[in-house]
Backbone as ProteinMPNN parsed JSONL, in Angstrom:
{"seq_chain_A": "XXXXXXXXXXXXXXXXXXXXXXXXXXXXXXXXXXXXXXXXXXXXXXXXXXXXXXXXXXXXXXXXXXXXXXXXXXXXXXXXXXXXXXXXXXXXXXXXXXXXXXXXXXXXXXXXXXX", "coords_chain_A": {"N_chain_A": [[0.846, -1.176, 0.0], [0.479, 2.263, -1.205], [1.728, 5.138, 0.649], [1.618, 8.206, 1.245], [2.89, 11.026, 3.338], [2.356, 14.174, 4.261], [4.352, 17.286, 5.225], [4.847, 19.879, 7.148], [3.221, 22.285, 7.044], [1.533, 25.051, 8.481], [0.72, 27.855, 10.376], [1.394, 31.046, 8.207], [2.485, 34.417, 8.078], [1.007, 36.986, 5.702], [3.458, 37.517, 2.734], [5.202, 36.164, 3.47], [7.242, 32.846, 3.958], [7.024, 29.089, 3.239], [8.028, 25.615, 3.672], [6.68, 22.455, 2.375], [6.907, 19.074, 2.919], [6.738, 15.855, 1.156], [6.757, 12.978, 2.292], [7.33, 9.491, 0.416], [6.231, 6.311, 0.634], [7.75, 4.574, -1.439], [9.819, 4.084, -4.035], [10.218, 6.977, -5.498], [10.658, 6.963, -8.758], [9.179, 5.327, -9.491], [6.565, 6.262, -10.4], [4.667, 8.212, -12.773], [4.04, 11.153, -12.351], [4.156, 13.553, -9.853], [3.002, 15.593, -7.711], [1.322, 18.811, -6.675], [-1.694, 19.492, -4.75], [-4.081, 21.945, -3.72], [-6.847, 22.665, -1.225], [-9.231, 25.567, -0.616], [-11.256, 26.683, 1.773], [-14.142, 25.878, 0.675], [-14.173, 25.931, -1.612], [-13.272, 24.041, -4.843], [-10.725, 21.134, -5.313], [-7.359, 22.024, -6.409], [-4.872, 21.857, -8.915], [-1.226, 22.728, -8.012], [1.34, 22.07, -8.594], [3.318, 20.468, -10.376], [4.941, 17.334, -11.754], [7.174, 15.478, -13.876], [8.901, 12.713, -14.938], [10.661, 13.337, -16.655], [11.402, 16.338, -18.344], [10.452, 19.842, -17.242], [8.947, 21.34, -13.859], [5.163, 22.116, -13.553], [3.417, 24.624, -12.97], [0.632, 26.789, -12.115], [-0.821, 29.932, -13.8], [-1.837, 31.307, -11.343], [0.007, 30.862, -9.346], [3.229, 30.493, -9.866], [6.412, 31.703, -10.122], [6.248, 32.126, -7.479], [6.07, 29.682, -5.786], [7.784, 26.42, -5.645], [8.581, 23.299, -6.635], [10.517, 20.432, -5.349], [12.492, 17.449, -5.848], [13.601, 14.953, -4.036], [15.548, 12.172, -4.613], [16.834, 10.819, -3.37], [15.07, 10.152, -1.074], [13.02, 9.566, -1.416], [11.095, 11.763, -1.252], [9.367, 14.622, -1.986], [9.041, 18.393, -2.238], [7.274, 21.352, -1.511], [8.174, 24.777, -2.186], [6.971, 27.287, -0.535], [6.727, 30.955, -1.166], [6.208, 34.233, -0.84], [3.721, 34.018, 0.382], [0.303, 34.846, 0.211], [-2.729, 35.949, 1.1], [-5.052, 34.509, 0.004], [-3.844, 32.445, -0.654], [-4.28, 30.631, 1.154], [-5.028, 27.37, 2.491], [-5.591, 23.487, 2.43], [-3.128, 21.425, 1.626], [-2.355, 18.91, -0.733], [-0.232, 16.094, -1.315], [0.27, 14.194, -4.359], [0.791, 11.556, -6.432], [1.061, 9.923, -9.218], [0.555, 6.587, -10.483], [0.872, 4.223, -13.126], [-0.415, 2.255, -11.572], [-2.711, 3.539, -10.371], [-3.775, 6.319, -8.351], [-2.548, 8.207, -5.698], [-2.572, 9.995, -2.903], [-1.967, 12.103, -0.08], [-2.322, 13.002, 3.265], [-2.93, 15.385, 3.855], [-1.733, 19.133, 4.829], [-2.462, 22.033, 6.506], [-2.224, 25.045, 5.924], [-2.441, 28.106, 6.375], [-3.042, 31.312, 5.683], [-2.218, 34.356, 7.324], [-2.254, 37.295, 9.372]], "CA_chain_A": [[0.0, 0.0, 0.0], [1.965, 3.327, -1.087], [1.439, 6.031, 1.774], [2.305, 9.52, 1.2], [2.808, 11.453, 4.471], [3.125, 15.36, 4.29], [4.816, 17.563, 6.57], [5.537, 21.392, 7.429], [2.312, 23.343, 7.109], [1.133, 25.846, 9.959], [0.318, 29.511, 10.393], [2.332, 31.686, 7.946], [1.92, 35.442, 7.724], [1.619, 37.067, 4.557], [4.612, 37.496, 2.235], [6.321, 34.894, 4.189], [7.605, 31.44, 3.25], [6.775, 27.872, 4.261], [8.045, 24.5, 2.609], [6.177, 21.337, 2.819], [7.388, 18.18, 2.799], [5.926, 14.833, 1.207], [7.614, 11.387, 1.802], [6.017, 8.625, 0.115], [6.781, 5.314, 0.718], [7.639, 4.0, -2.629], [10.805, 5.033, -4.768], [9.323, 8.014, -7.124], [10.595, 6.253, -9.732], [7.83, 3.674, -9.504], [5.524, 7.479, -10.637], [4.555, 8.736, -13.886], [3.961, 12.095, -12.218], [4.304, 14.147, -8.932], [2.473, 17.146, -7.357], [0.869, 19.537, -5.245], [-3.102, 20.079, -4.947], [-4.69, 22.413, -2.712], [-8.121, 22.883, -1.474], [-9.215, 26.302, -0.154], [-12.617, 26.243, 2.102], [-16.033, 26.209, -0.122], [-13.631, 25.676, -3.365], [-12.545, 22.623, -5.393], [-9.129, 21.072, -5.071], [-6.457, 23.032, -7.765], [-3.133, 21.857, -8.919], [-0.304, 23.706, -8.042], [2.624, 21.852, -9.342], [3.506, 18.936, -11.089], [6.497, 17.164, -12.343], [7.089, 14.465, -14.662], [9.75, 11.82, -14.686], [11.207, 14.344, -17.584], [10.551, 17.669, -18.376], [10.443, 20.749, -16.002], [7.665, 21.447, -13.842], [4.167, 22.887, -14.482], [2.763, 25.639, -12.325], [-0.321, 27.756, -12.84], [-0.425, 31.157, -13.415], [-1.963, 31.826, -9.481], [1.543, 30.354, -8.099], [4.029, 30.899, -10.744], [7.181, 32.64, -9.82], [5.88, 31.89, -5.728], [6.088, 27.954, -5.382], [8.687, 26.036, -6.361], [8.372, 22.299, -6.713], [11.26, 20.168, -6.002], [12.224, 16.322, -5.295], [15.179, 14.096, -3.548], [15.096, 10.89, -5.287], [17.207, 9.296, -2.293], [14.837, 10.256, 0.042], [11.49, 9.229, -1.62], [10.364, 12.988, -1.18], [9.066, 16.082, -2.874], [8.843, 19.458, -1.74], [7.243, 22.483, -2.566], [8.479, 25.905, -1.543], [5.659, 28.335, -0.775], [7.142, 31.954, -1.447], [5.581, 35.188, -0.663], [2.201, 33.968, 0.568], [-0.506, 35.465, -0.253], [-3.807, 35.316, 2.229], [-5.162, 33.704, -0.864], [-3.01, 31.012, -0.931], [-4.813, 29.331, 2.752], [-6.177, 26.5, 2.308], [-5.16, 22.415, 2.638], [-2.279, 21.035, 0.702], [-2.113, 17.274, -0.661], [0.768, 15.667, -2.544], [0.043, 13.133, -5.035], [1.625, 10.346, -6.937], [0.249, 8.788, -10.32], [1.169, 5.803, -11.902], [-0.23, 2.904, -14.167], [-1.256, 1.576, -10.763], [-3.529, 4.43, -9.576], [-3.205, 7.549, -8.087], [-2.314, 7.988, -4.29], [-2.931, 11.093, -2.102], [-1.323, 12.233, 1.141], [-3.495, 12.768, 4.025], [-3.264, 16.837, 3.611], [-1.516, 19.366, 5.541], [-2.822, 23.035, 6.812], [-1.939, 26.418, 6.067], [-3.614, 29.12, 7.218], [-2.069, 32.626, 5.262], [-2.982, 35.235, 8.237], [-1.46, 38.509, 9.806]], "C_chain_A": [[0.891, 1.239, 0.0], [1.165, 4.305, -0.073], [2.491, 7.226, 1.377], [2.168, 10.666, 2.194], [3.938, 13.226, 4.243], [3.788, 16.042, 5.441], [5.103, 18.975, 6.297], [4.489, 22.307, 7.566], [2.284, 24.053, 8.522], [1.094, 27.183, 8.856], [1.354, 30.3, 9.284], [1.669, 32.986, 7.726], [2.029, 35.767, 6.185], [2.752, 37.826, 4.087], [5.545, 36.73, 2.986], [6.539, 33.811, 3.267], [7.386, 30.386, 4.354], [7.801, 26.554, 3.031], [7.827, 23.491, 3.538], [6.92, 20.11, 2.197], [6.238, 16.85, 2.005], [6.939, 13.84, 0.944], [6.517, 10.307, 1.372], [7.006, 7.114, 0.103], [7.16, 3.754, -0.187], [9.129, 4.301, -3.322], [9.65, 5.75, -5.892], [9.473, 8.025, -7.807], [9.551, 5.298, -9.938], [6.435, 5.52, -10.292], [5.958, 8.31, -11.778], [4.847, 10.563, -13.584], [3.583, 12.322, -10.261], [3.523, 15.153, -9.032], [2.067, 17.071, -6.378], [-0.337, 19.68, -5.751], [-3.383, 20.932, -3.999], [-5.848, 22.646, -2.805], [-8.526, 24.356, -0.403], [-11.002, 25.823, 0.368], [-13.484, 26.455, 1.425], [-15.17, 26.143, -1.812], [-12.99, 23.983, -3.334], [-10.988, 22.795, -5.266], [-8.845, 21.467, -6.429], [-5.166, 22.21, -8.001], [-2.474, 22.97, -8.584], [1.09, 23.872, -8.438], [3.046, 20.623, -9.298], [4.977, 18.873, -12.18], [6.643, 15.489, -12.731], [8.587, 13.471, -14.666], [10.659, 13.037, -15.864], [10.238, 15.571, -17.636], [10.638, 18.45, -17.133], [9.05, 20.737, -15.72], [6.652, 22.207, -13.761], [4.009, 23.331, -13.082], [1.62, 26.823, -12.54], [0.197, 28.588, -12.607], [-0.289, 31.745, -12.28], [-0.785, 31.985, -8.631], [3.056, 30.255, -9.211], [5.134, 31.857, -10.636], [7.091, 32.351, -8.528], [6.245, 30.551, -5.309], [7.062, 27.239, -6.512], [8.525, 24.365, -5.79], [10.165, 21.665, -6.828], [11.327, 18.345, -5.424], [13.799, 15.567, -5.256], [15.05, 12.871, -3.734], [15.671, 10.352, -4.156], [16.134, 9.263, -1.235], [13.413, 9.884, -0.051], [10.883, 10.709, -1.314], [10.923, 14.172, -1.717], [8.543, 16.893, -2.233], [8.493, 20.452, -2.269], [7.497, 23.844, -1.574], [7.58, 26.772, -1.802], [6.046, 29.851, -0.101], [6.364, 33.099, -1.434], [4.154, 35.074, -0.956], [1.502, 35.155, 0.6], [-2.099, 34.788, 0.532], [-4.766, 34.349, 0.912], [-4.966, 31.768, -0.941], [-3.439, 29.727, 0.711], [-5.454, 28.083, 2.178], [-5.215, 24.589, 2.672], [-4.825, 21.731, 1.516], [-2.157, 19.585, 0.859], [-0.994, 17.495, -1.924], [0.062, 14.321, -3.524], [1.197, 12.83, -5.983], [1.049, 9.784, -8.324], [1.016, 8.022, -10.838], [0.601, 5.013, -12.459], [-1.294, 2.129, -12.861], [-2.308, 1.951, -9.723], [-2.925, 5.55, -9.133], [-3.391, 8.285, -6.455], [-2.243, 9.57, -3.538], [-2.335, 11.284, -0.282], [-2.405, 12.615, 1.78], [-4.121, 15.148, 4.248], [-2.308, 17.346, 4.767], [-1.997, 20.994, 5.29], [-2.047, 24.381, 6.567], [-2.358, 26.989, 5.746], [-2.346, 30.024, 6.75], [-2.638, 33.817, 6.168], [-1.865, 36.248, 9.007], [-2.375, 38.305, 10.992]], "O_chain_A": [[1.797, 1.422, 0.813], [-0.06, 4.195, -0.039], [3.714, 7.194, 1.247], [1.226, 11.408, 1.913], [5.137, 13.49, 4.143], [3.819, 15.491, 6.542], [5.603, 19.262, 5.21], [4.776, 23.276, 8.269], [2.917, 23.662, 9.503], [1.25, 27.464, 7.668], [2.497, 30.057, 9.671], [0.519, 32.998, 7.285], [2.799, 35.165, 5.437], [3.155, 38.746, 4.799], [6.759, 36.918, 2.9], [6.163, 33.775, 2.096], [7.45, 30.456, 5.581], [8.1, 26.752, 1.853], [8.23, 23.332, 4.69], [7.464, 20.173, 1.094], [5.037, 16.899, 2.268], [7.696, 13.712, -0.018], [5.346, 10.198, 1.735], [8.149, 6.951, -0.325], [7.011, 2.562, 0.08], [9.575, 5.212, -2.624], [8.769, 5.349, -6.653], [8.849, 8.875, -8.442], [9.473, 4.546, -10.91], [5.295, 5.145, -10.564], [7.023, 8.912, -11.921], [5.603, 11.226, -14.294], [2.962, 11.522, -9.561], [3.247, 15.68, -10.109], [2.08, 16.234, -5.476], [-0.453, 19.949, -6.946], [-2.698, 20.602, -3.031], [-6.349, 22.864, -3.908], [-8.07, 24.22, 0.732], [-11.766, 25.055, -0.217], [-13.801, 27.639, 1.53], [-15.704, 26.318, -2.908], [-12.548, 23.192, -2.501], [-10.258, 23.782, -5.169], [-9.613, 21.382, -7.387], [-4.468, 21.982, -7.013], [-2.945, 24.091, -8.772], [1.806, 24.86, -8.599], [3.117, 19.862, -8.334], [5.641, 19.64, -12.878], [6.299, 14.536, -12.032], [9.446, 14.117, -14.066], [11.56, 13.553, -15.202], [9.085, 15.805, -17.276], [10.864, 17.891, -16.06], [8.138, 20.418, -16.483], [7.031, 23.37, -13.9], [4.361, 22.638, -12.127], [1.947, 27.787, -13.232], [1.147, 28.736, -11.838], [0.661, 32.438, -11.917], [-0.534, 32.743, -7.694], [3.954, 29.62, -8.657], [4.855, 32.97, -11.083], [8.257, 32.248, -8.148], [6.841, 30.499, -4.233], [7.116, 27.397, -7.732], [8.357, 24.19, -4.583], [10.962, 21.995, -7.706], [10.419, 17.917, -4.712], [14.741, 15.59, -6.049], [14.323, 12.311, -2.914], [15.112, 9.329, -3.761], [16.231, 8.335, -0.433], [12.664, 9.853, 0.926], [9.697, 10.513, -1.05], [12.052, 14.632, -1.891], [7.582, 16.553, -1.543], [9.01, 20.801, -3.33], [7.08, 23.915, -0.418], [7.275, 27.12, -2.942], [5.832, 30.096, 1.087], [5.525, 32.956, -2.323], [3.484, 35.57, -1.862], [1.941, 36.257, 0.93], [-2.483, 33.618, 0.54], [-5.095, 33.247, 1.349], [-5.511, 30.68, -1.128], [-3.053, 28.616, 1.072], [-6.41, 28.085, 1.403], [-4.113, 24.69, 3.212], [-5.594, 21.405, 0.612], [-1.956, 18.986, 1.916], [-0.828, 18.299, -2.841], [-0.739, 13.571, -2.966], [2.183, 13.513, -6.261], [0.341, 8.817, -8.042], [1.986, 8.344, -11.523], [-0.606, 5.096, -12.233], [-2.416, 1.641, -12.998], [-2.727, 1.327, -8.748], [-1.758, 5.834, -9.402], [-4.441, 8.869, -6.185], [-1.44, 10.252, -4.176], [-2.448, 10.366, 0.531], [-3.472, 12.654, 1.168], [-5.12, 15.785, 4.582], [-1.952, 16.538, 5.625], [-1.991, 21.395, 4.126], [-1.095, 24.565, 7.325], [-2.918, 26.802, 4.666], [-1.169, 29.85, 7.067], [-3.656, 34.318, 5.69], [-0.701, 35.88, 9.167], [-2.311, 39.064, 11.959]]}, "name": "protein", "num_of_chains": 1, "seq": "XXXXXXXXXXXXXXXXXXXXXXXXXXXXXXXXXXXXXXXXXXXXXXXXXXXXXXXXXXXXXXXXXXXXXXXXXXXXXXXXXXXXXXXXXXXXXXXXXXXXXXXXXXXXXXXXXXX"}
């Protein structure tokens, strides 16, 4: 069973920085594709950055220049750096995993963009 367990969220003010962690208990070679979703309250979950076994990775416009996606193949985990928050940007962050054998979800972690 792969398990993807995030880590780092909390309180950040805005224009601050946070980076979250996701280990997953798989090599991320075994994954077509990597990312970040978030879900803000009363909205659908969003991508926020994704990364492919090749290729650089994708970022919407919203977080573009702000979040930086990156990943430590020895360590089974991917990180994304969250760069001059924006009260916007609150809401609950999952990592995911896809590969031929489904597509696996971390359990979420919190941040709250607040002065």
């Amino acid at each position: 069973q792969v398990q993807l367990v995030e880590s780092g969220g909390g309180l950040v003010q805005p224009g601050g920085s946070l980076r979250l962690s996701c280990t997953i208990t798989e090599s991320i070679f075994s994954f077509t594709s990597l990312g970040w979703h978030r879900q803000a309250p009363g909205k659908q979950r969003e991508l926020v950055a994704r990364i492919f076994k090749i290729g650089s990775p994708y970022y919407p416009d919203s977080v573009k220049g702000r979040f930086t996606m990156s990943r430590d193949n020895a360590k089974n985990t991917v990180y994304l750096q969250l760069n001059s928050m924006k009260p916007e940007d609150t809401a609950v962050y999952y990592c995911h995993a896809f590969s031929t054998s489904g597509t696996y979800w971390g359990q979420g972690t919190q941040v709250p963009v607040s002065s």
